[in-house]
N, C-alpha and C positions, 0 to 999 in steps of 0.2 A: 504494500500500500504506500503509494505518494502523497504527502501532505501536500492541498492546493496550496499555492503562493498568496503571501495577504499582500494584497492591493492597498495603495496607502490611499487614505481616506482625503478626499477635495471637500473643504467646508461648505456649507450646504450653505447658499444664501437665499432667505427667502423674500420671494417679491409678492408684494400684496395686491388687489386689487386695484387698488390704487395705483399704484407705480406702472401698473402692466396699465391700465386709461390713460397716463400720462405720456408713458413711451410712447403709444400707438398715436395718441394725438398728434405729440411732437414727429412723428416719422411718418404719420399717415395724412397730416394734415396740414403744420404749420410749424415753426418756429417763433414765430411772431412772440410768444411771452415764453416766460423760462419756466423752467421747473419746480420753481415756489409760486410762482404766480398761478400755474398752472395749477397747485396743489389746493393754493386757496382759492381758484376758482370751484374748483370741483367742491369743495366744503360749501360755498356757499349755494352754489346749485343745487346739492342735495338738500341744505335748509328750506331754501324755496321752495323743491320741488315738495320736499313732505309740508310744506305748508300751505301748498295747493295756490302760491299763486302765479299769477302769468306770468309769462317772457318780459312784456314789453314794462311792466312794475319792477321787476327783477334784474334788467339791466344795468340801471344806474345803480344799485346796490351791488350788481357782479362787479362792475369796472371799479369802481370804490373801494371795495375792499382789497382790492390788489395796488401796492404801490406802484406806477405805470410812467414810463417815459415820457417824455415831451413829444416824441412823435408817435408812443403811443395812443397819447391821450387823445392828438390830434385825429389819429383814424378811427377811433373808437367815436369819437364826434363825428364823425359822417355817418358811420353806422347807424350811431342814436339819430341822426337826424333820417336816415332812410327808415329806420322803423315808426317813426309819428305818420307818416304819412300811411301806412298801412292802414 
């Protein structure tokens, strides 16, 4: 009898739901905010959402709560402005 070889053990790192929304955003979607921004957006979306209220209420509390650049802010201002007219 051979004793099998022990394989040295790779630290397991676990990625949560969260992180796995965030990657796929940033790689599926945009760069445009970072990875903290993007973390607290997702927090706040989720508040909104389980509090049942709309996109267009919800907005100006998403963008708000993420610290945003100056030429973030600015595109984020065209957006807000294309959703009023909806």
């Amino acid at each position: 009898m051979s004793a099998e070889p022990v394989l040295p053990q790779r630290p397991q790192t676990l990625v949560t739901p969260k992180q796995t929304t965030i990657n796929g955003v940033k790689s599926l979607l945009t760069t445009f905010f970072t990875h903290q921004q993007l973390s607290r957006i997702l927090d706040t979306m989720a508040e909104n959402i389980y509090a049942n209220k709309p996109f267009k209420e919800s907005f100006d509390a998403l963008t708000a709560s993420v610290d945003l650049t100056a030429s973030q802010v600015a595109i984020t201002a065209k957006a807000r402005s294309g959703l009023q007219k909806i």
